[in-house]
C-alpha positions in Angstrom: 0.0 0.0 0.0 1.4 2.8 -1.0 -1.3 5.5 0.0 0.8 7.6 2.5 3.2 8.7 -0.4 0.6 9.8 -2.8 -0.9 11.6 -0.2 2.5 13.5 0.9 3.3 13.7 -3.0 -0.3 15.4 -3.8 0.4 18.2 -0.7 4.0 18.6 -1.9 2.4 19.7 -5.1 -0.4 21.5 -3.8 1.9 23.5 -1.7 4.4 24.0 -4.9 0.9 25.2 -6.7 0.3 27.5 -3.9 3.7 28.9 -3.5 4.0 30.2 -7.2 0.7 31.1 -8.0 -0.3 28.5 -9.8 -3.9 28.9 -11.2 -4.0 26.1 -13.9 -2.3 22.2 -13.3 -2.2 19.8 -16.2 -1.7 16.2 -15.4 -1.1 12.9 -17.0 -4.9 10.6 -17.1 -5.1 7.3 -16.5 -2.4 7.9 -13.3 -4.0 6.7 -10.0 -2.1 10.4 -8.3 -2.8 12.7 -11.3 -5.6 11.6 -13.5 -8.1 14.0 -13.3 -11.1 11.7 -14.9 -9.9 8.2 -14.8 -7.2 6.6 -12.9 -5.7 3.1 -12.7 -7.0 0.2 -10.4 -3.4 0.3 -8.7 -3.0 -3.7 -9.4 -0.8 -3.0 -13.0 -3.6 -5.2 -15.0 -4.3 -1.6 -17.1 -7.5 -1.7 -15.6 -8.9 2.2 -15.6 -12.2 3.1 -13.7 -13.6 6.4 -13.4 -12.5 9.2 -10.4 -9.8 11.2 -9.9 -6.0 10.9 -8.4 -5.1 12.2 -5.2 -3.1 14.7 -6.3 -5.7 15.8 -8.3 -8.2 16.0 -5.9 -5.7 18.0 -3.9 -5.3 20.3 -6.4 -8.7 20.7 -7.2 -9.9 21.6 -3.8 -7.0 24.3 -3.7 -8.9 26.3 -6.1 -6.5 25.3 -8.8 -8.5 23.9 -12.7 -7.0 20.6 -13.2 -6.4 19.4 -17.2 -5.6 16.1 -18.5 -3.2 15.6 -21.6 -6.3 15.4 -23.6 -7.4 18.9 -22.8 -4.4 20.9 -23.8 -7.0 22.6 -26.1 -9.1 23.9 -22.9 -6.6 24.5 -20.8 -4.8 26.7 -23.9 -8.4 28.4 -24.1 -8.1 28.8 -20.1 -4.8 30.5 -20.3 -5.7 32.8 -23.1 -8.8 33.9 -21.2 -6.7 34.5 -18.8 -4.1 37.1 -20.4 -8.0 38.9 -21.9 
């Protein structure tokens, strides 16, 4: 079980997020820490199931809009909304 180090991974990055302002996070799907709409079972049988990671979750409830790799297009509109 390796819970307790992608818990103290997620708040390392949540507190990185925090510390330079980050707004925006884009994260890799599928990842049982940073997928952001699916995540694997944890048993390496490439078994995905709907949720999020921890470290998404984290990030999420920091205030900070979470993209997967498959939404560079969003998070590109997200960013130049952002400099509007």
């Amino acid at each position: 079980d390796v819970s307790a180090a992608f818990i103290e991974g997620a708040q390392q990055a949540r507190e990185l997020a925090e510390r330079e302002g980050c707004a925006f996070a884009l994260l890799k799907e599928n990842s049982p820490s940073c997928g952001t709409h699916r995540i694997a079972d944890g048993a390496f049988r490439a078994i995905r199931r709907p949720g999020q990671g921890v470290t998404a979750a984290l990030l999420r409830a920091a205030g900070l809009r979470v993209f997967s790799e498959g939404e560079m297009d969003a998070l590109a509109a997200a960013l130049h909304d952002l400099d509007a």
